[in-house]
Structures are given as C-alpha cells and as structure tokens.
C-alpha positions as CSV (number, residue, x, y, z in Angstrom):
1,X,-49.0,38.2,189.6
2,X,-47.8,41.1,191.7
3,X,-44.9,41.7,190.1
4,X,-46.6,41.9,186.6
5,X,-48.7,44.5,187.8
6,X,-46.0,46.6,189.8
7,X,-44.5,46.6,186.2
8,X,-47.2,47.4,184.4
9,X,-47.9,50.3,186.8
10,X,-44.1,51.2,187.4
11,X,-43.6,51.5,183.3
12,X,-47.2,53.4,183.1
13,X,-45.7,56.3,185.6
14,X,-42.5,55.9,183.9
15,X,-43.9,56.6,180.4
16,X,-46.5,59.5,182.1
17,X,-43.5,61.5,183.9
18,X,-41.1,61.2,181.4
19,X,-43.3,62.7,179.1
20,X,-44.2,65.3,181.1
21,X,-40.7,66.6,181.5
22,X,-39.0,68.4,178.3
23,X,-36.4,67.3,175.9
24,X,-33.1,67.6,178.1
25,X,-30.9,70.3,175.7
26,X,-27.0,70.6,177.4
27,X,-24.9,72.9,176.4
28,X,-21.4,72.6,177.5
29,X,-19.9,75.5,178.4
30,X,-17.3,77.2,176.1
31,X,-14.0,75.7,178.3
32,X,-15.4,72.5,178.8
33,X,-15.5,71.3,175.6
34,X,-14.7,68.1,175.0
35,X,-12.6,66.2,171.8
36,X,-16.3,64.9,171.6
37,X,-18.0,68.0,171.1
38,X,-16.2,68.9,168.0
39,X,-16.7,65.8,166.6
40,X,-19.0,65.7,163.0
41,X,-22.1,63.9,163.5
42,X,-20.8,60.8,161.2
43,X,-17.6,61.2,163.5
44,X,-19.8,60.8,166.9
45,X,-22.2,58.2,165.4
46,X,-19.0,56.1,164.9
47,X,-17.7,56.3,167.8
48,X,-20.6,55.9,169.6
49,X,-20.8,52.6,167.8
50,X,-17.6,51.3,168.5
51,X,-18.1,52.5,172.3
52,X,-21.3,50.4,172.5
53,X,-20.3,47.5,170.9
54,X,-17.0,47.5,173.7
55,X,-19.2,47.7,176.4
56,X,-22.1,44.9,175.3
57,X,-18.7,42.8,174.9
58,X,-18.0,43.5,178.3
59,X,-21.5,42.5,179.6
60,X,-21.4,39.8,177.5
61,X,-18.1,38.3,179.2
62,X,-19.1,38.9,182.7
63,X,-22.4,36.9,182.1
64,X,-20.6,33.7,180.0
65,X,-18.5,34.2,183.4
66,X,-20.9,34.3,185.6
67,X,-22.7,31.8,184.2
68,X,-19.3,29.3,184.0
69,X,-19.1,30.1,188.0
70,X,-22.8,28.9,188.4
71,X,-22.3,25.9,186.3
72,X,-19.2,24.9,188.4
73,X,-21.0,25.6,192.0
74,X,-24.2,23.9,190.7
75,X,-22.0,20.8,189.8
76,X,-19.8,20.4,192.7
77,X,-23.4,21.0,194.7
78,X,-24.8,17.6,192.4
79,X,-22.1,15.6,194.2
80,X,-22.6,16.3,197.8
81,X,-25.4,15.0,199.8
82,X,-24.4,17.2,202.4
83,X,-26.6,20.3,203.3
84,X,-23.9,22.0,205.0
85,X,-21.4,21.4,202.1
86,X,-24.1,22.7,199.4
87,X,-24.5,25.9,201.4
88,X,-20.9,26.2,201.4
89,X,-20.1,25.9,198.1
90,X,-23.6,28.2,197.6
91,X,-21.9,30.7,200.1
92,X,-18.2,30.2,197.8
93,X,-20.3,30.8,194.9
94,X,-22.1,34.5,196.0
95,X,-18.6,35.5,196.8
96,X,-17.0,34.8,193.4
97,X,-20.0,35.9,192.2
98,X,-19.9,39.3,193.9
99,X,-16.3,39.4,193.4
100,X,-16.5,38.9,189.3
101,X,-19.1,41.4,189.6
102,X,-16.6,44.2,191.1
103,X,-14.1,43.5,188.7
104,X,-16.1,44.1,185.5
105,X,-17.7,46.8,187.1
106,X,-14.2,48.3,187.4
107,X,-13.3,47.5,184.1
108,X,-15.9,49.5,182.9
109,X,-15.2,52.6,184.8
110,X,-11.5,52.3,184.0
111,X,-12.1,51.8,180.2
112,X,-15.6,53.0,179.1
113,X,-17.4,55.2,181.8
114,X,-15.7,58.7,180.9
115,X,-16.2,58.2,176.7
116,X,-20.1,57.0,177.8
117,X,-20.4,60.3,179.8
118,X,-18.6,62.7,177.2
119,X,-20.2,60.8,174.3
120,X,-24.0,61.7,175.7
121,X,-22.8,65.0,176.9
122,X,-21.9,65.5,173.1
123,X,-24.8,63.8,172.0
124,X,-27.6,65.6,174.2
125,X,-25.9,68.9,173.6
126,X,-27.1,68.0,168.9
127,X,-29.9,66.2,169.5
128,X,-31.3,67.4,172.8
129,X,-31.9,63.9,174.1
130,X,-34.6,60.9,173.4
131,X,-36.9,58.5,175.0
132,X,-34.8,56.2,176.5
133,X,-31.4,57.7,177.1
134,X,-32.6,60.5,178.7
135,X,-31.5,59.5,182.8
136,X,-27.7,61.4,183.1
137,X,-27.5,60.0,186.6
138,X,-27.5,56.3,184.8
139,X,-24.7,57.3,182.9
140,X,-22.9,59.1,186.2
141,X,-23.3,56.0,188.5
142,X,-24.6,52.7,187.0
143,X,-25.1,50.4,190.2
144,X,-24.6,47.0,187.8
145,X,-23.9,45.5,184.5
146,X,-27.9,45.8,183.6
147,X,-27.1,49.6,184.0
148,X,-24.3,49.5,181.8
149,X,-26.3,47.4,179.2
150,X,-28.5,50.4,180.0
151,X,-26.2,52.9,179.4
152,X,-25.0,51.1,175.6
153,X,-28.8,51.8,174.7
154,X,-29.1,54.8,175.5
155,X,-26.1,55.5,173.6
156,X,-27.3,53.9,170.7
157,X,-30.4,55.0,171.0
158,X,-28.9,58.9,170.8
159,X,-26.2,57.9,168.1
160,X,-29.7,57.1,166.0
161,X,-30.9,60.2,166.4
162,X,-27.9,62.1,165.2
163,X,-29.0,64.0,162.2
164,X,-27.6,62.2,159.1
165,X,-28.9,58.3,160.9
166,X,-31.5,56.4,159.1
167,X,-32.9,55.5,161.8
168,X,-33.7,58.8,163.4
169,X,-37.2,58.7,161.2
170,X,-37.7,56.0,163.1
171,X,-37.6,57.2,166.4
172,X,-39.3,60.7,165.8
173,X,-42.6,58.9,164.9
C-alpha cells in the first residue's frame, strides 16, 4: 500500500515540476556539429528508428538471459534439500546475474550510447524537447537496462515529434 502511494505521489511531483520547467531548446554550437545535426528530419526519424529498435533488442536479450540464468538457478535450487547449497547456488546466481548485467550494459555504451546522445542532441536542438524524453542526464549515464529501455522512449518519443511524423499531432494535444 505504501508503495502505491509513494508512486502516486512521486509521479504527481514529477508531472508538477516537469511542467514547471520550460521546453529544453539546445543549440549546438557551430564546431560541434554533429553528422546528426545535418541530417533531414525523415533522415533523423529513421535513424532514430533503427537506433531504438537495436537497443530494445538489446534489452530484450539481456532479460531472455537473465531470465534463462534464473530458470537454471531455480532448478538446480528444486533438487537440493540443502539450505546451505540453495543459498549457494542463490549466491552463484546474483553473481552471473550481476555479471550479465555488466556485460550488456557495456555493450550498450560500446555500440549505442554515443548515436543515443548525438541523436537527442540533434533532436532537442528541431523540436526543442517533449514530455518524456526531456532528462539529458538519462541519456549521459543510464545506471541499468530500465534506463536504457528509458532512453529508446525517449528517443522515440522525440523522433515522433519531428515535424513531418504523424504522430506529432498526437503528442501536442
């Protein structure tokens, strides 16, 4: 019961600060402008696309991963009567766990966390920014994969409000 109301009240401040604070306009100075930048907004939109739809594959494979680890510790735990051996194997499980973790969240910094970054820099600079994809520190440092899932809609949610998307109607009401 707690926790539904310290979410109710979380999203409530969430929703009154964030729409307190302006639309976030960037604009990149001259010398730093990216391939992105120069991009057309069909251009951008399509990469944006293909961008998020690499990294929800990613988040997808770590949690049918994740979820094959827990399935194989859960099983092996079924066949032991032993406490000790069950917090073993619990013990072996957190660290593969941790450790699958790591490795996807270096895969997406090695092949998706500098496009993410240049794609909303090139984004935010046409659009200005919406609801919802409006925290740069997200796309600077996400901690996990739900802040890369995070991350992939916000994108999306800016490649929809590229002039030209039908779905920027949508999000303008």
């Amino acid at each position: 019961m707690m926790l539904i109301v310290g979410l109710a009240a979380g999203v409530a401040i969430g929703w009154y600060f964030g729409a307190r604070h302006g639309i976030q306009k960037i604009s990149p100075p001259p010398g730093k402008a990216t391939a992105y930048s120069r991009l057309s907004d069909h251009e951008l939109k399509r990469k944006t696309v293909e961008l998020v739809a690499a990294i929800r594959g990613l988040a997808r494979s770590y949690y049918d991963e994740d979820s094959r680890l827990r399935a194989t510790a859960d099983a092996s735990s079924g066949k032991t009567d032993s406490p000790q051996e069950r917090e073993r194997i619990r013990q072996t499980w957190l660290a593969d766990s941790a450790k699958l973790h790591d490795t996807f969240m270096d895969r997406y910094k090695t092949n998706y966390w500098a496009d993410a970054l240049l794609l909303r820099e090139a984004m935010v600079a046409k659009v200005g920014g919406v609801p919802g994809a409006q925290n740069p520190i997200l796309f600077q440092h996400p901690t996990n994969m739900i802040g890369i899932e995070q991350v992939a809609n916000g994108l999306d949610l800016l490649s929809k409000a590229l002039p030209g998307s039908e779905e920027r109607g949508a999000l303008s009401k």
